[in-house]
C-alpha positions as CSV (number, residue, x, y, z in Angstrom):
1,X,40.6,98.2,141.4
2,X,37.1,99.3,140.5
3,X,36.2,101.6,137.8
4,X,36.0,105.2,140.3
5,X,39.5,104.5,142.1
6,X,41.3,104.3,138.6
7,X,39.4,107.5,137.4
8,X,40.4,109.1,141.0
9,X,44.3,107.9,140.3
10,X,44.3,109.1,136.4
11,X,42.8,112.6,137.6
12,X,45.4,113.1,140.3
13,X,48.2,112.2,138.0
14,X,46.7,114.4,135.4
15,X,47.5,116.8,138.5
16,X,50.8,116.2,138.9
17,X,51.8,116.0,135.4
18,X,50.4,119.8,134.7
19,X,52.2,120.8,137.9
20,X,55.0,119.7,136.9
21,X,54.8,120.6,132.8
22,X,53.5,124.1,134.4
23,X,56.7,124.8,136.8
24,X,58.8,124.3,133.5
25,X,58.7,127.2,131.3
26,X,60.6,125.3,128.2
27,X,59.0,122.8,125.2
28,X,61.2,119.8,127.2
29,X,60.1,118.4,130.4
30,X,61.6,115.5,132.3
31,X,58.9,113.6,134.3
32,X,60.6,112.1,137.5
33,X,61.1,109.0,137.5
34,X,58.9,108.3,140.5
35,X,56.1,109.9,138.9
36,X,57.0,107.9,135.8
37,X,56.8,104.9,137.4
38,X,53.1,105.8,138.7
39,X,52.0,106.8,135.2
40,X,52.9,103.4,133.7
41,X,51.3,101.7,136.5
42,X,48.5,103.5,135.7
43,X,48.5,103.0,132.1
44,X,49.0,99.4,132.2
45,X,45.7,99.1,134.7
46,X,44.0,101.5,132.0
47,X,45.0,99.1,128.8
48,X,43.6,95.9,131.0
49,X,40.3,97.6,130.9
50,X,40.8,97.5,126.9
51,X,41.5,101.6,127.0
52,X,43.8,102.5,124.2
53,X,47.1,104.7,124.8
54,X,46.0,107.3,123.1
55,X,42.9,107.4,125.3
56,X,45.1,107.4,128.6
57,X,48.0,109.9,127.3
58,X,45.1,112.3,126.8
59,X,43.6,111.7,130.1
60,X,47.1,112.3,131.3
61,X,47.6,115.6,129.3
62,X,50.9,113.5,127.8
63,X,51.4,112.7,124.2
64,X,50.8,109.1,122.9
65,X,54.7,108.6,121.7
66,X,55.8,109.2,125.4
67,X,53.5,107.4,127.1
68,X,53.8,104.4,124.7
69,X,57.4,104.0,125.2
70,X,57.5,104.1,128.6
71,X,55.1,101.2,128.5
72,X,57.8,99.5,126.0
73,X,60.6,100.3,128.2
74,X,59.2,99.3,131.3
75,X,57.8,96.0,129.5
76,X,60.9,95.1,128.6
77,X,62.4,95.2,132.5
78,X,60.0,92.5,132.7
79,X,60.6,88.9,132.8
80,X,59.2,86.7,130.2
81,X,56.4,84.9,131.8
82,X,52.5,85.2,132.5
83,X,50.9,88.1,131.6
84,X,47.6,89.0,133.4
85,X,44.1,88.4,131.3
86,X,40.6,89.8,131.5
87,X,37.5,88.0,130.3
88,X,35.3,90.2,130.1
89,X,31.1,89.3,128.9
90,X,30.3,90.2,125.8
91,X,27.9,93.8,125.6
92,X,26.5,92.3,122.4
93,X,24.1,89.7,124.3
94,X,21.6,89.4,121.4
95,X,23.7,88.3,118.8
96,X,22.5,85.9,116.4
97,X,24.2,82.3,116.9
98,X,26.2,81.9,114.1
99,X,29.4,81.3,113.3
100,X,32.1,83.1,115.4
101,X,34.2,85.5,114.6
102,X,37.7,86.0,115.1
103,X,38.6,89.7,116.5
104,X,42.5,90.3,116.5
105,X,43.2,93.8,119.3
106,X,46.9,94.7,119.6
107,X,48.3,96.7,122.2
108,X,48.4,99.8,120.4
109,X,44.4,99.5,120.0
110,X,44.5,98.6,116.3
111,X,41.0,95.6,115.7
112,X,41.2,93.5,112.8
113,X,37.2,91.5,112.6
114,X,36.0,88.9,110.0
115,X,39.4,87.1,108.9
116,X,39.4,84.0,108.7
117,X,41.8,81.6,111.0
118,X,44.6,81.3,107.8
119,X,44.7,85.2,106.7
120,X,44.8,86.0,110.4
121,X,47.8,83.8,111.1
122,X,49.7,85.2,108.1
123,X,48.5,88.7,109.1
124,X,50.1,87.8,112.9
125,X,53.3,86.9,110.9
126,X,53.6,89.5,108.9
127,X,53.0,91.6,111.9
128,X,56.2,90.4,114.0
């Protein structure tokens, strides 16, 4: 899916999401499910591309909490098994050669940079 379709898809969801926060006149709104379902399609194509979930809820007009654990819940319907990957070219092309770094992203966005391979093994321990 290339970079205009996904902006199209968040935008009309955006939609959807106001028109349905909109029709509600109290603080607590129940997203269908089948509009659910879209969202965290959505969302999981967003955080391929590296986009943090604050970054989509925002896009979505939802807050981060919700859309977060909707990712949660719906990863954890899933089987156990291969995850898709992206390798994506570095932007940083005239870097000196030197050693390389190790850069640690979680899910939730969070970069850890210039550890090296023993604190960021504890760190991934501590972390689980």
């Amino acid at each position: 899916m290339d970079e205009q379709h996904l902006e199209e898809w968040g935008e009309a969801l955006a939609g959807e999401v106001a028109e349905h926060v909109g029709a509600r006149r109290s603080k607590k709104w129940r997203c269908p499910p089948e509009l659910r379902s879209r969202i965290v399609k959505y969302a999981r194509s967003c955080r391929e591309r590296g986009q943090t979930i604050g970054d989509i809820a925002a896009g979505l007009g939802l807050v981060e909490s919700t859309v977060a654990r909707w990712l949660r819940r719906e990863g954890a319907r899933l089987k156990a098994g291969f995850r898709s990957v992206a390798i994506v070219a570095s932007e940083d092309r005239t870097a000196p050669a030197g050693p390389a770094v190790l850069r640690l992203v979680t899910p939730q966005g969070y970069r850890v940079e210039g550890l090296d391979v023993e604190s960021l093994a504890y760190l991934l321990q501590v972390l689980r």
